[in-house]
C-alpha positions in Angstrom: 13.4 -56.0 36.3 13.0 -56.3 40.2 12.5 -59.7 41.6 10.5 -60.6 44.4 10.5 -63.7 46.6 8.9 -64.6 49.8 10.3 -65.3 52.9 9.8 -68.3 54.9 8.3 -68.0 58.1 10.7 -70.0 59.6 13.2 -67.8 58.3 14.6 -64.7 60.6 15.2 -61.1 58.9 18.5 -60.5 60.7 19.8 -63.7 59.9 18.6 -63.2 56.3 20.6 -59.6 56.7 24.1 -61.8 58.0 24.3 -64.0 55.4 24.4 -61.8 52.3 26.0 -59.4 54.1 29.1 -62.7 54.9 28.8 -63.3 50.9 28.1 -60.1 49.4 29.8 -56.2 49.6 26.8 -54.3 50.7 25.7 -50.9 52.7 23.1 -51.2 55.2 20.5 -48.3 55.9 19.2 -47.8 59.0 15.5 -49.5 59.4 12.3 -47.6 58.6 8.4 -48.3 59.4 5.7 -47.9 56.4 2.2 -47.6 56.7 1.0 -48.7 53.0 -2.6 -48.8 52.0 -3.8 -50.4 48.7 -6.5 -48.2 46.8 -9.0 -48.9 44.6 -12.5 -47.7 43.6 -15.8 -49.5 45.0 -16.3 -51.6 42.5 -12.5 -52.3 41.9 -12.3 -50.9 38.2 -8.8 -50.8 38.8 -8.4 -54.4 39.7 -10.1 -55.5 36.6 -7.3 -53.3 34.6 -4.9 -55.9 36.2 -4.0 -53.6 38.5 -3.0 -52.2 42.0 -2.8 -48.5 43.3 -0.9 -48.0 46.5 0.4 -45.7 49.0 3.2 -45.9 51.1 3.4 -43.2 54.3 6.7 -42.6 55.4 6.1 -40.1 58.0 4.3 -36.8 56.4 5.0 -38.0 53.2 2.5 -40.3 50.5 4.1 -42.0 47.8 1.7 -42.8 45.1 2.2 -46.5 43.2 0.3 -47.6 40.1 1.5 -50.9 39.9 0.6 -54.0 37.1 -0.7 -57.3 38.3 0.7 -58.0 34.8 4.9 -57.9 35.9 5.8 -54.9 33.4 8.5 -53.0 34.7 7.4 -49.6 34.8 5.2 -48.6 37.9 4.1 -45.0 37.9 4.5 -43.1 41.0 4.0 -39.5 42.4 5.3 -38.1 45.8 2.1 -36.2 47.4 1.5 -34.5 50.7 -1.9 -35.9 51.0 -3.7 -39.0 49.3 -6.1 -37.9 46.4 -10.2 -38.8 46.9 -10.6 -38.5 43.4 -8.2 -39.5 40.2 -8.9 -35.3 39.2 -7.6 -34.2 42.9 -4.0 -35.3 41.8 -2.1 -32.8 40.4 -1.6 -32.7 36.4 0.3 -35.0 34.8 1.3 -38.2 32.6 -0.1 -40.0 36.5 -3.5 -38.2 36.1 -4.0 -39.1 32.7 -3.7 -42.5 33.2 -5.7 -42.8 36.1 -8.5 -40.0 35.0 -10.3 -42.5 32.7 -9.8 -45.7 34.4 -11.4 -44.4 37.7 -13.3 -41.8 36.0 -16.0 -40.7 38.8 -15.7 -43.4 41.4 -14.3 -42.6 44.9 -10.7 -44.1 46.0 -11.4 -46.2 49.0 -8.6 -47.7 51.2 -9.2 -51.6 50.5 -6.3 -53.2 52.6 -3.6 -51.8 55.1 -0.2 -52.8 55.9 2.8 -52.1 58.4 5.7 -53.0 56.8 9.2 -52.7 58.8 11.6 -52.1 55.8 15.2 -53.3 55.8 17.6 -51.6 52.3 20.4 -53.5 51.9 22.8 -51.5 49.0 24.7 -54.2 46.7 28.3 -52.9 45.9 30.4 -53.9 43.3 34.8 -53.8 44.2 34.8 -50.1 43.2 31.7 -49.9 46.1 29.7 -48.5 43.2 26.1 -49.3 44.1 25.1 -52.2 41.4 21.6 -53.3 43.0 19.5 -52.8 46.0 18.2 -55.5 48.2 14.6 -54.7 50.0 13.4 -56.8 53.0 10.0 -56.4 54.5 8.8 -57.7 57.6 4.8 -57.2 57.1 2.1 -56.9 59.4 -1.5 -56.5 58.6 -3.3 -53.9 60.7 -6.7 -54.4 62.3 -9.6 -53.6 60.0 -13.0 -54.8 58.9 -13.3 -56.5 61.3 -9.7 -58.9 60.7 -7.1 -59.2 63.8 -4.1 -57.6 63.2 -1.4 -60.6 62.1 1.8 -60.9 60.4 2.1 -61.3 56.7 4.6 -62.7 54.7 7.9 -61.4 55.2 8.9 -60.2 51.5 12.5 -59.7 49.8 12.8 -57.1 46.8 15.9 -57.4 43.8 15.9 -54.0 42.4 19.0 -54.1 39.8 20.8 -50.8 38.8 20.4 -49.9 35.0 23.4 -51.7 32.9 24.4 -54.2 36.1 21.9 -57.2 35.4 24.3 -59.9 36.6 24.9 -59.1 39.9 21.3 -59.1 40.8 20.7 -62.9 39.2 23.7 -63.6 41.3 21.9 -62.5 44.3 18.5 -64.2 43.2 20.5 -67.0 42.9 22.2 -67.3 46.4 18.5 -66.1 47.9 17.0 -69.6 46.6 19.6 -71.6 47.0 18.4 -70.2 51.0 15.1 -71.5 51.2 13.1 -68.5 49.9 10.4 -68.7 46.9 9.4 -66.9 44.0 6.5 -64.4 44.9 3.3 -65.3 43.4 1.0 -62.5 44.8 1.4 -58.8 45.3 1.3 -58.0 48.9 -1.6 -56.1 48.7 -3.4 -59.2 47.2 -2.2 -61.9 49.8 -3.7 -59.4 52.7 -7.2 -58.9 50.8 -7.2 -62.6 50.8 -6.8 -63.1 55.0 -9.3 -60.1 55.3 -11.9 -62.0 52.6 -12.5 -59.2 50.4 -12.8 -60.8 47.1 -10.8 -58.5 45.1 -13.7 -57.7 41.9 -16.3 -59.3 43.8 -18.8 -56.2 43.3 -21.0 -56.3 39.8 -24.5 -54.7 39.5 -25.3 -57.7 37.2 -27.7 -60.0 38.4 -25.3 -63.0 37.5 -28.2 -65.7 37.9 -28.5 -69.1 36.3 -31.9 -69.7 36.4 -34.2 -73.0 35.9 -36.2 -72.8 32.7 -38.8 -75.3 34.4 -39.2 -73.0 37.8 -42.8 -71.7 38.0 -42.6 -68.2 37.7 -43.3 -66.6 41.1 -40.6 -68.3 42.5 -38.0 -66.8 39.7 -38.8 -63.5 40.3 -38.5 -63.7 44.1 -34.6 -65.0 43.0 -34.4 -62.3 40.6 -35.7 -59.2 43.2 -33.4 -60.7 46.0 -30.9 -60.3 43.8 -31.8 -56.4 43.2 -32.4 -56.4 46.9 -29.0 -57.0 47.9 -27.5 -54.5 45.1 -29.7 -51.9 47.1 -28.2 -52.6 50.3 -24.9 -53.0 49.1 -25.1 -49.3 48.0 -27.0 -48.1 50.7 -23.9 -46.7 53.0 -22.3 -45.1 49.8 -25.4 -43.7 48.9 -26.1 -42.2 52.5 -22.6 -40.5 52.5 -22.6 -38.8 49.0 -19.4 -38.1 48.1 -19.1 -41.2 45.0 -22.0 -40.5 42.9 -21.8 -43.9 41.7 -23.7 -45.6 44.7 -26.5 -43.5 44.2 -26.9 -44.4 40.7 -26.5 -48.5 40.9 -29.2 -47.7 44.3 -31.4 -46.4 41.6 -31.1 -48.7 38.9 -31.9 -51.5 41.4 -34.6 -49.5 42.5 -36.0 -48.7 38.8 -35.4 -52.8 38.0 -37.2 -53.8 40.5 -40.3 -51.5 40.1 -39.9 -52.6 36.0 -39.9 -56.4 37.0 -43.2 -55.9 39.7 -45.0 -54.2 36.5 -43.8 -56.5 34.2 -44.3 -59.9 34.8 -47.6 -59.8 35.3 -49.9 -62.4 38.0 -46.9 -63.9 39.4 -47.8 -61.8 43.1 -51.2 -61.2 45.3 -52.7 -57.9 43.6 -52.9 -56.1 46.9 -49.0 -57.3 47.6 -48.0 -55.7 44.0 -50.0 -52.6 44.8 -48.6 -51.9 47.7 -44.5 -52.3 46.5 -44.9 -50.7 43.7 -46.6 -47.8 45.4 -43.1 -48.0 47.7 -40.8 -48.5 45.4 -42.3 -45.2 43.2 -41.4 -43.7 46.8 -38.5 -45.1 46.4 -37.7 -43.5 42.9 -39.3 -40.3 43.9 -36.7 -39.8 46.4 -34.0 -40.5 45.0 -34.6 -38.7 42.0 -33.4 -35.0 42.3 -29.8 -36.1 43.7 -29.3 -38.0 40.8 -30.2 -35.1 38.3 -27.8 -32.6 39.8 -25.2 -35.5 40.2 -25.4 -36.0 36.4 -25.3 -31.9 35.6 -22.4 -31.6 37.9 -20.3 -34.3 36.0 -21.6 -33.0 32.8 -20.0 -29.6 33.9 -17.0 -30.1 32.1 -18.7 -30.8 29.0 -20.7 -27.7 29.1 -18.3 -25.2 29.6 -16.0 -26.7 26.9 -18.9 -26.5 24.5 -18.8 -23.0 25.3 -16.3 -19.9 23.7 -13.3 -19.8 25.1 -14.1 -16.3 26.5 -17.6 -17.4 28.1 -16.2 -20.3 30.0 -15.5 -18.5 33.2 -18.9 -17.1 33.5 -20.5 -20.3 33.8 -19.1 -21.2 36.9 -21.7 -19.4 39.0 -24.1 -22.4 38.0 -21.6 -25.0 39.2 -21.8 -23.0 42.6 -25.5 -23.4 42.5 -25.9 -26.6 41.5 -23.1 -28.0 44.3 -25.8 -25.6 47.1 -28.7 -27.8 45.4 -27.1 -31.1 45.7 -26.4 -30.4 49.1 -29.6 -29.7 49.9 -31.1 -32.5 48.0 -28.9 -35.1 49.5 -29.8 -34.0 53.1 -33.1 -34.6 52.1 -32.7 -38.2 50.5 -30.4 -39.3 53.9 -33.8 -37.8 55.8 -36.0 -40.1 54.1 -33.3 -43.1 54.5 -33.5 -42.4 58.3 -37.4 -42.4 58.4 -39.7 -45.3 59.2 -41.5 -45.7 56.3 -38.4 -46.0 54.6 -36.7 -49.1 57.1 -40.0 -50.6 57.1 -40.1 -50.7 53.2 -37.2 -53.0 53.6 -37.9 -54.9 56.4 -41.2 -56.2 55.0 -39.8 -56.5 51.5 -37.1 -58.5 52.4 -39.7 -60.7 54.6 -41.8 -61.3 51.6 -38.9 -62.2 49.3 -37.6 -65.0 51.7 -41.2 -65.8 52.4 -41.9 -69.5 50.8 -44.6 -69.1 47.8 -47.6 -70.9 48.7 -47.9 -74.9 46.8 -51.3 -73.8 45.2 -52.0 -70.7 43.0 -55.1 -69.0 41.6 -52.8 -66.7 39.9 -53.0 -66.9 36.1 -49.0 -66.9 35.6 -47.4 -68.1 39.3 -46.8 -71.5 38.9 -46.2 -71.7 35.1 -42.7 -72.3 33.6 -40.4 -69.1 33.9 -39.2 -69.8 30.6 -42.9 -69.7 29.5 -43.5 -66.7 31.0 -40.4 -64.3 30.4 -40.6 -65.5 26.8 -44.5 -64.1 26.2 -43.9 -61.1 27.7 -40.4 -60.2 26.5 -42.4 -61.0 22.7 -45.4 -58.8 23.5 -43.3 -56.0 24.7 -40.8 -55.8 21.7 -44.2 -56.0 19.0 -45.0 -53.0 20.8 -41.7 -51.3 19.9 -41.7 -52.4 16.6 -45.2 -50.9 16.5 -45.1 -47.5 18.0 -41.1 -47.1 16.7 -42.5 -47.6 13.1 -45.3 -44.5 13.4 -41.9 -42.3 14.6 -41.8 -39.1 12.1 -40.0 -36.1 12.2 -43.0 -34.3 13.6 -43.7 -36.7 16.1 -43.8 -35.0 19.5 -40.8 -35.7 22.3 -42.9 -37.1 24.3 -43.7 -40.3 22.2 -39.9 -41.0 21.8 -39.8 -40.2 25.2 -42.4 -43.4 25.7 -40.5 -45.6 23.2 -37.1 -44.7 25.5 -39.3 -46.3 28.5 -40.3 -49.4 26.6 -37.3 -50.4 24.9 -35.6 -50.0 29.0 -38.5 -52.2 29.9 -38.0 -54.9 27.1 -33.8 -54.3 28.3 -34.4 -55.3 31.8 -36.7 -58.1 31.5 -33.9 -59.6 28.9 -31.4 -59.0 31.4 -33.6 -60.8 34.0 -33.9 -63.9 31.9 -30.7 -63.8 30.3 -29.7 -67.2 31.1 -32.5 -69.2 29.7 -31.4 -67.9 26.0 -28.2 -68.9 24.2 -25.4 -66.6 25.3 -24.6 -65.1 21.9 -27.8 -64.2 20.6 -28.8 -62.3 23.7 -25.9 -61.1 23.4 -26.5 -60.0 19.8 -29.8 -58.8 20.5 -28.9 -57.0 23.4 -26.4 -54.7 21.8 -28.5 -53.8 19.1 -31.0 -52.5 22.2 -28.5 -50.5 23.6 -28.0 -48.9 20.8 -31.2 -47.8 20.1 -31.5 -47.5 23.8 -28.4 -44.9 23.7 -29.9 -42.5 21.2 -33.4 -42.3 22.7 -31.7 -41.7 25.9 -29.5 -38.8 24.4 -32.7 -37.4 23.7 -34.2 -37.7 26.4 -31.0 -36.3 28.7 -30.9 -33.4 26.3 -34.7 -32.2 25.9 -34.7 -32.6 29.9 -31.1 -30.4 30.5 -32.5 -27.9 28.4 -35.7 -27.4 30.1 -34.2 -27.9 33.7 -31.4 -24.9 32.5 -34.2 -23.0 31.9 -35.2 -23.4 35.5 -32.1 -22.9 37.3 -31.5 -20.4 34.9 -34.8 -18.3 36.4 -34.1 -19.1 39.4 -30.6 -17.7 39.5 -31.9 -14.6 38.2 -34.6 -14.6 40.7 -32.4 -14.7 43.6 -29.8 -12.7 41.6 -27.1 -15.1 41.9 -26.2 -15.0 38.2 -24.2 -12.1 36.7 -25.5 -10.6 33.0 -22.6 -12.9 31.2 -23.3 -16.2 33.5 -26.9 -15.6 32.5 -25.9 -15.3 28.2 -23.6 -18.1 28.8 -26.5 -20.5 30.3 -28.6 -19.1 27.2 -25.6 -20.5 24.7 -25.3 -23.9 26.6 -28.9 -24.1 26.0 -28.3 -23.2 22.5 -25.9 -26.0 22.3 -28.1 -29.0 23.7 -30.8 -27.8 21.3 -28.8 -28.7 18.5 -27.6 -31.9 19.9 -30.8 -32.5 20.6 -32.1 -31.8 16.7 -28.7 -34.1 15.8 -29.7 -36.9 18.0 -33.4 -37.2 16.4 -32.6 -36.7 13.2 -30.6 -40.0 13.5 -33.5 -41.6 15.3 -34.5 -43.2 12.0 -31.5 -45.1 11.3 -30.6 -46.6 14.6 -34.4 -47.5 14.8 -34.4 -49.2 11.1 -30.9 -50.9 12.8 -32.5 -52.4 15.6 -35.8 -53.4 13.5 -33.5 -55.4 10.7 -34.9 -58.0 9.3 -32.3 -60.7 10.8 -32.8 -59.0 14.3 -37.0 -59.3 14.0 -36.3 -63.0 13.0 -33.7 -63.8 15.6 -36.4 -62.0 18.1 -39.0 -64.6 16.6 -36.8 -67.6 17.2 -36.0 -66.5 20.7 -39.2 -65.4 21.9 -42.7 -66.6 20.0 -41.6 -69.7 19.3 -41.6 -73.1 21.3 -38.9 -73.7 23.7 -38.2 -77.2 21.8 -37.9 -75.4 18.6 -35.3 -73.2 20.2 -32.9 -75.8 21.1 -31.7 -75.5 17.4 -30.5 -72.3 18.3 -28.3 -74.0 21.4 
C-alpha cells in the first residue's frame, strides 16, 4: 500500500534527502522533471466515479494513470506515445474496457497541469536488496486559465516492495516523527483547488429551489437564466465539434427553453414571446442536422453488429459519408454562430432576462403564485396524455405516437422546472415512470426516423455512386433491422402506457397537481 505525506513548506528537499539517507541504507537516482496533466471529460464523469486520470510526460514518453480517489491499491496504467482524445483511441485492453463506458463519448480535456521535479530514493535492506522506494516531489503548478504559475506542495511517496511491509512503516514512521503530514488530497485535486475549478461543478440540471409564493413571471425569468447559462457554457464545445456532447446539452437547453416560452402560458408580453420563440425555433433549426448525423455516427457500431458477420465491411462506405455530412453540417452551424442574428439573439435575450418585471401586470398568469401556476398546467398537460395515450391502437398512425412522444417531453420539462415545489420522492416517483414511457415512444420515434433518413442517404449514395452493390444490400438489411425494432418497440407501447397510467400513479398525479396546495402538505 504506498503512503503519501506532504511536505512542509518550511521543509527543504535536500535536507529531507540527508537525513534518511544518515538513518537509512538507500540508492539515489539521478533527478528527473515531469510534466503531468490530470484528465477528465467536460462534465467530470470520471470525478464523480471517485476518480482521477493522469498523465505523466517524461520526455517522448505518456504514462497513463487511472487512479481511485477511494485509496485501493491498484491504479491502472498504460505507457503510450501520445495521449488518447477519446477512451476508444487507446489501444485494446483490460485499460480500455474500463474506461470505454465510464467516458463513453465525451472528450478527454486537460483539467490541471503540473511540473513536478522528482527525487527516487531506493530503500535497501543489509543484503542491499531493494525493500521499498521512497518518491519526493517538488511541484509546481504551470500557468493556465488564467492562474499564475506557483509552487505546490512538495509531496513524499512510500511505495513498499511486495513481502517487505515493515521497512516501509519504519520509514513512515521516521518521516512523521520529521514534521511531515499524512496527505489528504491527491495532487491533482489540491491544484484544481488554487486554479478554482470546482472539480464536478458542471450539471445540465437546473438545480433551483424556487419560492412557491413568487408570481410567476418572475420564476420563469430564474428558470430560463438558468437554461441560458447551460447554453453558453456549451457554446465553445459546441463551436469546435470534436465532443458531441456539447452540442446535445446546447440543444436540450435550447428545446427547454422554447417548451417553457410555450408552456407557461401569459407570464410574457405576446409580441416578446412571439418574437423568442420565432428565435429560438431558429435556434433549433440550426442546430438540428449536426445532431442527427452525431447520433447515426455513434449509433455506427450498433448497426454494423446488427449486421452478418460477412456484410459488416460493406457498411463502412456510409460511415465515410456520413463523417463528409457532419462536416459540412457543422461548418454550417459555426456560420450561423458567427452571424449577427445569431449574437444578437443572445444579447437581447439575456437583456430581457435580467430586465426587472414590471410591479403591475395585465397578464392573466404573471403575478400569480408559481406554485399556482406550474401546478394547473403541469394537470392540464398530463389529462391530455392520459387522453390521447388511451385512443393508442395498433393501427394508430406513427405520427400520433409521434405527438404523444412530444407531450409527455413537454409534461417532463415543466416537472423538471418546478421540481422543487413538490416533495422530493414523489416527483421522483412520478418522474421515473415518465421516462419510461418517455424511453419507448422515443425508441420509436429514433427508429421510424433512421429508417426513413437511410432511405435517403441510401439514394443519395447511389446517386452520386459512392456506394458499392453490397454497401447498398447492407443499408437495405440495417433498414430491415430497425423495422423490426421498430414493430418490437410499439408492440410494447401498450404496456409501458397502461404502467405509467396505473391507478396509484393517476392518484398520486391528482394529489400533486389538481388539488390545493394546503391539501398537499399531507404529502410533505
Amino acid at each position: 500500500m504506498r503512503i503519501e505525506f506532504i511536505v512542509q513548506g518550511s521543509q527543504d528537499i535536500e535536507q529531507l534527502k540527508s537525513s534518511v539517507q544518515e538513518n537509512f541504507l538507500v540508492r539515489l537516482e539521478p533527478p528527473r522533471t515531469v510534466f503531468r496533466t490530470h484528465y477528465d471529460s467536460f462534465d467530470w464523469r470520471l470525478y464523480h466515479k471517485e476518480s482521477l486520470l493522469e498523465d505523466t510526460r517524461d520526455g517522448k514518453e505518456h504514462i497513463l494513470v487511472w487512479k481511485t480517489l477511494k485509496g485501493e491499491n491498484y491504479c491502472p496504467r498504460m505507457k503510450l506515445r501520445e495521449m488518447p482524445k477519446f477512451a476508444w483511441d487507446l489501444p485494446k485492453g483490460p485499460f480500455r474496457d474500463l474506461l470505454t463506458p465510464v467516458l463513453e463519448m465525451r472528450e478527454l480535456t486537460p483539467k490541471v497541469k503540473v511540473r513536478s521535479r522528482i527525487h527516487v530514493m531506493h530503500l535497501l535492506n543489509k543484503d542491499e536488496k531493494i525493500v521499498s522506494q521512497i518518491i519526493l516531489q517538488e511541484n509546481n503548478l504551470q500557468r493556465q486559465r488564467g492562474a499564475r504559475s506557483q509552487e505546490l506542495d512538495n509531496r513524499t511517496t512510500i511505495v513498499p516492495v511486495r513481502g517487505y511491509a515493515k521497512p516501509s512503516i519504519e520509514v513512515a514512521r521516521f518521516l512523521e516523527q520529521h514534521g511531515l503530514t499524512p496527505m489528504q488530497d491527491d495532487l491533482m485535486i489540491t491544484a484544481l483547488n488554487l486554479i478554482d475549478a470546482s472539480p464536478g461543478d458542471y450539471s445540465t440540471k437546473l438545480q433551483l429551489t424556487l419560492d412557491p409564493e413568487m408570481r410567476a413571471d418572475r420564476t420563469m425569468k430564474i428558470i430560463l437564466r438558468r437554461l441560458l447559462d447551460i447554453m453558453l457554457t456549451n457554446e465553445d464545445g459546441t463551436r469546435s465539434g470534436t465532443d458531441t456532447e456539447f452540442l446535445h446539452d446546447f440543444r436540450v437547453a435550447i428545446r427547454r427553453t422554447r417548451s417553457a416560452l410555450s408552456q407557461v402560458k401569459a407570464v410574457f408580453p405576446k409580441q416578446t414571446l412571439d418574437r423568442y420563440k420565432r428565435e429560438f425555433a431558429w435556434l433549433g433549426q440550426i442546430t438540428s442536422p449536426g445532431r442527427d448525423l452525431d447520433v447515426y455516427l455513434l449509433n455506427f457500431d450498433d448497426y454494423r453488429n446488427n449486421l452478418p458477420v460477412g456484410m459488416q465491411p460493406h457498411i463502412d462506405p456510409m460511415r465515410d459519408f456520413l463523417i463528409k455530412q457532419q462536416a459540412i453540417e457543422h461548418n454550417a452551424l459555426v456560420k450561423a454562430m458567427n452571424s449577427q442574428r445569431y449574437r444578437r439573439i443572445l444579447k437581447s435575450w439575456s437583456a430581457f432576462l435580467d430586465e426587472p418585471v414590471k410591479v403591475r401586470s395585465t397578464l392573466r398568469n404573471a403575478t400569480q403564485p408559481t406554485i399556482s401556476v406550474a401546478r394547473k398546467r403541469i394537470w392540464r398537460i398530463y389529462k391530455g396524455i392520459l387522453r390521447d395515450g388511451g385512443l393508442i391502437t395498433q393501427s394508430t398512425p406513427a405520427e400520433v405516437l409521434h405527438d404523444l412522444r412530444k407531450d409527455c417531453k413537454k409534461l417532463r420539462y415543466l416537472m423538471e422546472f418546478f421540481r422543487s415545489l413538490f416533495p422530493e420522492k414523489y416527483i421522483e416517483q412520478l418522474t421515473r415512470m415518465l421516462k419510461t414511457l418517455q424511453t419507448n415512444l422515443g425508441d420509436h420515434q429514433d427508429y421510424d426516423v433512421q429508417i426513413t433518413s437511410i432511405n435517403e442517404i441510401r439514394s443519395q449514395m447511389q446517386t452520386q455512386e459512392n456506394g458499392t452493390g453490397e454497401t447498398l444490400l447492407a443499408m437495405s438489411m440495417l433498414i430491415e433491422g430497425l423495422q423490426a425494432k421498430l414493430r418490437q418497440t410499439r408492440s410494447e407501447f401498450a404496456v409501458q402506457f397502461n404502467t405509467f397510467a396505473a391507478k396509484e400513479n393517476r392518484k398520486l398525479f391528482r394529489e400533486l397537481f389538481a388539488s390545493t396546495w394546503e391539501s398537499q402538505k399531507t404529502l410533505q
